[in-house]
C-alpha positions as CSV (number, residue, x, y, z in Angstrom):
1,X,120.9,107.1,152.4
2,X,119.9,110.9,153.6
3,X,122.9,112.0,152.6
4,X,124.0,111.2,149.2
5,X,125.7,113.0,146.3
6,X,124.9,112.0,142.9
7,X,127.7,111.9,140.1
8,X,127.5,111.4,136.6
9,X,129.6,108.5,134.6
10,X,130.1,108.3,130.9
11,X,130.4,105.1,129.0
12,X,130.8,104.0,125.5
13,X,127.1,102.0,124.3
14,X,129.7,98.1,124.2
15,X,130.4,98.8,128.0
16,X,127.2,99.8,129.2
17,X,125.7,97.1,127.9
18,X,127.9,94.6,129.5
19,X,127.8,96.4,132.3
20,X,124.4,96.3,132.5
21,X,124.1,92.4,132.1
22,X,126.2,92.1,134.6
23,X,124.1,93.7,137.0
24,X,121.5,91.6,135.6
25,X,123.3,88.4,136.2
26,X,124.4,89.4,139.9
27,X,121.0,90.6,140.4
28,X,121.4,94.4,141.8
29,X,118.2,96.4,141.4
30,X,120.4,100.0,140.2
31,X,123.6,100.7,139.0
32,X,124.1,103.0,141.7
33,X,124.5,99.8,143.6
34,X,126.9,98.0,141.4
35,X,128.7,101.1,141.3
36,X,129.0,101.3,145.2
37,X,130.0,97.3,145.4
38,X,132.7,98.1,142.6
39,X,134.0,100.9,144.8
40,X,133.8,99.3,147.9
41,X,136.1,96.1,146.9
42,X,138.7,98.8,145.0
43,X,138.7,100.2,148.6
44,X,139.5,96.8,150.5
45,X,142.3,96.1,147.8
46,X,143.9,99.6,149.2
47,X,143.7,98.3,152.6
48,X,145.4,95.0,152.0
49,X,147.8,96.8,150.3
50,X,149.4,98.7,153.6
51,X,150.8,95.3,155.6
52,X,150.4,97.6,158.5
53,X,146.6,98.3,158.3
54,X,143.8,96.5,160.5
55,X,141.3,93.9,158.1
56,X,140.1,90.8,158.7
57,X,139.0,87.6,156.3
58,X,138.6,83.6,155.8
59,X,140.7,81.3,155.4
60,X,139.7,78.3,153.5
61,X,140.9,74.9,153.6
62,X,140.5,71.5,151.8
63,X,142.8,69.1,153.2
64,X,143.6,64.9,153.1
65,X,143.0,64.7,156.6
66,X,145.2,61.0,156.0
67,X,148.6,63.2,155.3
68,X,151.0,62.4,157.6
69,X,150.6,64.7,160.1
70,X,148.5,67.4,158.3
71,X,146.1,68.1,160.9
72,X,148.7,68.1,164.1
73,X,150.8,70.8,161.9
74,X,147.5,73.3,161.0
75,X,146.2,72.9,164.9
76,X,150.2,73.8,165.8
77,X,149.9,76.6,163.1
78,X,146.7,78.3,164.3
79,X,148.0,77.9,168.0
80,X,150.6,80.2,167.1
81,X,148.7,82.3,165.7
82,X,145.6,82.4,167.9
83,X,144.9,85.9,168.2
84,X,144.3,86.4,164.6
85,X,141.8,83.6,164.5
86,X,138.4,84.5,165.7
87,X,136.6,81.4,164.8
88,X,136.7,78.0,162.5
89,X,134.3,75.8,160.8
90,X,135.6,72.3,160.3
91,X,133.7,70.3,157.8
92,X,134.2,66.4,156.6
93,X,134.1,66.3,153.1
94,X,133.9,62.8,152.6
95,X,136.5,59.8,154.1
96,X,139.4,61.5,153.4
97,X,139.2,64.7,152.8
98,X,138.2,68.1,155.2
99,X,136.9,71.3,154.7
100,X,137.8,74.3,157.0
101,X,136.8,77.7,157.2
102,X,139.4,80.2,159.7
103,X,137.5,83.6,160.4
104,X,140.8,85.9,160.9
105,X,141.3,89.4,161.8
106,X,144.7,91.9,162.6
107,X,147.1,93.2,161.0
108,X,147.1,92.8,157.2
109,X,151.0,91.1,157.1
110,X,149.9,88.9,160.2
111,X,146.6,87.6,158.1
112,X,148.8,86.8,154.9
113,X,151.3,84.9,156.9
114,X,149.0,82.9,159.0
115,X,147.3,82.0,155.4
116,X,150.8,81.3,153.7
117,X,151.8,78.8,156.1
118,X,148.2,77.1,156.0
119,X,148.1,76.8,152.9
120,X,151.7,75.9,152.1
121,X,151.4,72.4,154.6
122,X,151.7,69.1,152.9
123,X,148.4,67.6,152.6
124,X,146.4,70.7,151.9
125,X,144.8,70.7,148.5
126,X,143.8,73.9,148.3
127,X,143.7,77.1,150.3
128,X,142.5,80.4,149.6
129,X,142.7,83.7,151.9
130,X,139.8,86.0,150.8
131,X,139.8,89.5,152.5
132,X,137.4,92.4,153.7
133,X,137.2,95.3,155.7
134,X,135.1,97.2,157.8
135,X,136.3,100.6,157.0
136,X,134.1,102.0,154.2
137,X,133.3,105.5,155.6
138,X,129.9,105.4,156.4
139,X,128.1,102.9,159.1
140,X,125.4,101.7,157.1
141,X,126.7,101.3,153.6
142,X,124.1,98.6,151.8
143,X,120.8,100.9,153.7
């Protein structure tokens, strides 16, 4: 970090200190790094926030694989929507249930439908779309 400007924050003594054991309990080393993490995720919530912008994400997905026709409809799903989905991590949980991960990527509105029809099929038990960016401003952001 050669380039860095530093900035000064003022906090009343209740939120400091719970501020601070959160750093504790997440294990940062500074605040300046908390800070920057705190930042960075306000920023990727801006990005989802224009449909039209470029991010990318998971999908995951626990499913009864023994759902009538569960796994036919997500394989028909991600076909149709195969240039979003980078890679996937298909797990077995146990005899009747599956675990799968969808690395996605495109156009915010495309990322959100591809997740809403996942997750709405019968025999999914739970889904859940989380989302990132690589646009942060600088290259090497953790250094």
């Amino acid at each position: 970090m050669d380039n860095v400007t530093r900035i000064g924050v003022s906090l009343e003594p209740e939120l400091l200190k719970k501020f601070d054991e959160l750093i504790r309990e997440k294990g940062y080393t500074t605040r300046s790094e908390a800070i920057r993490d705190l930042i960075r995720d306000a920023l990727v919530e801006e990005i989802w926030a224009d449909e039209n912008s470029q991010a990318f994400g998971t999908i995951t997905l626990v499913y009864d694989h023994e759902k009538g026709g569960v796994r036919e409809r997500l394989l028909e799903i991600q076909h149709a929507h195969h240039s979003n989905i980078s890679s996937s991590m298909h797990i077995h949980l146990d005899m009747h249930r599956c675990l799968e991960v969808l690395v996605v990527g495109g156009k915010v509105k495309d990322i959100k439908k591809l997740a809403d029809e996942l997750c709405s099929v019968r025999g999914v038990l739970h889904g859940k779309l989380a989302m990132t960016t690589g646009h942060f401003g600088t290259e090497n952001e953790k250094d």
